[in-house]
N, C-alpha and C positions, 0 to 999 in steps of 0.2 A: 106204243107210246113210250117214250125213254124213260126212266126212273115209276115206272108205276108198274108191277109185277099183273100178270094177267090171272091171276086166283091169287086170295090171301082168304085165309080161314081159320077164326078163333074159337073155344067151345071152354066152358068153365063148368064143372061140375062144381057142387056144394052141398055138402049137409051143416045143417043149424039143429043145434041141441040146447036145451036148459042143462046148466051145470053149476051144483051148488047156488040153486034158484038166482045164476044171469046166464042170458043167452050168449052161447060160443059158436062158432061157425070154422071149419073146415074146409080146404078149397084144393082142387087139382084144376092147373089149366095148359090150355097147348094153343100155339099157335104154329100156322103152316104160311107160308107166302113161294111163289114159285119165282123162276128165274126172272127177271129183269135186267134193263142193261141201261147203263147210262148214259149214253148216247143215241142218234138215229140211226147210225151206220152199225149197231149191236155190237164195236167194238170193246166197251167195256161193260166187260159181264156180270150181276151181280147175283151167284148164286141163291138157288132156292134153301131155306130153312124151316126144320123143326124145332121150336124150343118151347121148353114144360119146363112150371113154375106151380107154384103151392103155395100155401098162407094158412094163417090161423086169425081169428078177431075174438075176443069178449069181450061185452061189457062192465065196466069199471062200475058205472054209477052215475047218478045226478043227469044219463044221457050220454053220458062220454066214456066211447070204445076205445082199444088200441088193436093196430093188428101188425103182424109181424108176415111178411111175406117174401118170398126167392123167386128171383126171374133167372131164367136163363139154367135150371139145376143142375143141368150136366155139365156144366162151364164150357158150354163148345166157342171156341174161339177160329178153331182153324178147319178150313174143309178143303178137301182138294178137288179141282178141276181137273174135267178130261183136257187133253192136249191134241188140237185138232189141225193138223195132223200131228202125229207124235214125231219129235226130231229123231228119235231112236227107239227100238223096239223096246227096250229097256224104262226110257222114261216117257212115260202115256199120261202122268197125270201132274197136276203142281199143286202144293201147299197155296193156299188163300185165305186171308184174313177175312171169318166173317164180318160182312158188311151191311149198315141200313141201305136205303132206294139210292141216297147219294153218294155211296162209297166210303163212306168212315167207316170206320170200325166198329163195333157193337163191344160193350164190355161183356166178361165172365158173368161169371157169379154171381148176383147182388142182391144186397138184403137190403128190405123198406121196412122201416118203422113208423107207424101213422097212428094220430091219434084220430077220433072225430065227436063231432058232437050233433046230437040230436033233439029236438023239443018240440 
Protein backbone atom coordinates (compact mmCIF):
# COMPACT_ATOMS: atom_id res chain seq x y z
CA UNK A 1 0.00 0.00 0.00
CA UNK A 2 1.73 3.49 -1.02
CA UNK A 3 2.96 5.75 1.79
CA UNK A 4 2.61 3.03 4.58
CA UNK A 5 6.23 1.23 5.13
CA UNK A 6 5.49 -2.68 5.79
CA UNK A 7 7.55 -2.88 9.28
CA UNK A 8 8.06 0.18 11.53
CA UNK A 9 9.58 -0.61 14.96
CA UNK A 10 10.08 1.79 17.97
CA UNK A 11 11.72 0.59 21.50
CA UNK A 12 12.74 3.21 24.40
CA UNK A 13 14.84 2.12 27.04
CA UNK A 14 14.80 4.23 30.46
CA UNK A 15 16.17 4.44 33.84
CA UNK A 16 14.28 6.75 36.55
CA UNK A 17 16.41 7.71 39.60
CA UNK A 18 15.91 9.97 42.79
CA UNK A 19 18.42 12.68 42.62
CA UNK A 20 18.96 15.13 45.28
CA UNK A 21 15.40 13.73 46.62
CA UNK A 22 13.33 14.55 42.83
CA UNK A 23 12.82 11.89 40.46
CA UNK A 24 15.10 12.21 36.94
CA UNK A 25 14.81 9.86 34.29
CA UNK A 26 17.12 9.06 31.43
CA UNK A 27 16.13 7.80 28.02
CA UNK A 28 17.68 6.05 24.77
CA UNK A 29 15.31 5.48 21.96
CA UNK A 30 15.49 4.03 18.23
CA UNK A 31 13.19 3.83 15.73
CA UNK A 32 13.42 1.50 12.46
CA UNK A 33 10.68 1.84 9.52
CA UNK A 34 11.38 -0.02 6.27
CA UNK A 35 11.02 1.00 2.68
CA UNK A 36 7.93 2.43 1.24
CA UNK A 37 6.91 4.08 -1.74
CA UNK A 38 4.71 6.64 -2.57
CA UNK A 39 2.85 5.70 -5.18
CA UNK A 40 1.12 2.22 -6.56
CA UNK A 41 3.31 1.86 -9.39
CA UNK A 42 6.45 1.73 -6.41
CA UNK A 43 7.77 4.46 -8.50
CA UNK A 44 8.80 6.84 -5.76
CA UNK A 45 10.78 5.35 -3.29
CA UNK A 46 10.83 6.21 0.32
CA UNK A 47 13.89 4.70 1.82
CA UNK A 48 14.11 2.56 4.88
CA UNK A 49 15.44 4.50 8.31
CA UNK A 50 17.24 4.25 11.62
CA UNK A 51 17.16 7.16 13.89
CA UNK A 52 18.12 7.16 17.88
CA UNK A 53 17.35 9.88 20.09
CA UNK A 54 17.80 10.46 23.89
CA UNK A 55 16.50 12.78 26.65
CA UNK A 56 16.70 13.58 30.19
CA UNK A 57 13.39 14.70 32.47
CA UNK A 58 13.27 15.92 36.33
CA UNK A 59 11.20 17.14 38.45
CA UNK A 60 11.17 20.88 39.30
CA UNK A 61 8.25 20.77 41.98
CA UNK A 62 4.77 21.63 42.83
CA UNK A 63 4.36 18.46 39.87
CA UNK A 64 5.99 20.27 37.19
CA UNK A 65 8.89 18.31 35.16
CA UNK A 66 10.96 19.62 32.25
CA UNK A 67 12.70 17.50 29.92
CA UNK A 68 15.26 18.11 27.30
CA UNK A 69 15.31 15.46 24.55
CA UNK A 70 17.28 14.96 20.72
CA UNK A 71 15.61 13.24 17.92
CA UNK A 72 17.28 12.15 15.05
CA UNK A 73 21.28 12.08 17.06
CA UNK A 74 23.19 11.31 14.31
CA UNK A 75 21.73 14.29 12.16
CA UNK A 76 21.18 11.70 9.22
CA UNK A 77 19.84 13.70 6.48
CA UNK A 78 21.01 12.07 3.57
CA UNK A 79 21.15 8.26 2.49
CA UNK A 80 21.87 6.85 -0.81
CA UNK A 81 19.88 4.65 -2.92
CA UNK A 82 20.90 1.67 -5.15
CA UNK A 83 20.55 2.57 -8.94
CA UNK A 84 18.52 -0.10 -10.59
CA UNK A 85 20.05 -0.58 -13.13
CA UNK A 86 23.20 1.45 -12.67
CA UNK A 87 23.73 3.92 -15.79
CA UNK A 88 27.54 3.25 -15.30
CA UNK A 89 29.67 0.85 -13.49
CA UNK A 90 30.93 3.67 -11.61
CA UNK A 91 27.66 5.31 -10.50
CA UNK A 92 25.35 2.39 -8.70
CA UNK A 93 23.98 4.54 -6.09
CA UNK A 94 22.37 8.33 -5.58
CA UNK A 95 22.35 10.78 -2.56
CA UNK A 96 18.61 11.00 -1.12
CA UNK A 97 17.02 13.26 0.99
CA UNK A 98 15.85 11.43 4.03
CA UNK A 99 12.12 11.52 3.84
CA UNK A 100 8.76 10.82 6.03
CA UNK A 101 5.79 8.19 4.19
CA UNK A 102 4.98 11.39 2.00
CA UNK A 103 8.31 12.49 0.64
CA UNK A 104 9.29 15.64 2.64
CA UNK A 105 12.19 15.86 4.18
CA UNK A 106 12.86 14.96 7.80
CA UNK A 107 14.84 17.46 9.64
CA UNK A 108 18.56 16.88 11.36
CA UNK A 109 19.10 17.22 14.68
CA UNK A 110 16.49 18.56 17.02
CA UNK A 111 16.21 19.39 20.41
CA UNK A 112 12.60 19.50 22.52
CA UNK A 113 12.29 21.34 25.40
CA UNK A 114 8.86 20.26 27.42
CA UNK A 115 7.66 21.07 30.42
CA UNK A 116 4.62 19.13 32.06
CA UNK A 117 2.65 19.00 34.80
CA UNK A 118 1.12 16.50 37.16
CA UNK A 119 -1.41 16.24 40.13
Amino acid sequence: MPREPGHAVYARTELERRVLDRRAAIWLDGAWQSTSFLDPASLGRVPARLLAGAGARVEIGGGVAAALSVANLADVRIVHLPLDPPPSPTLTQSPTALTDVAGFPLPGRSFYLSLDWTY
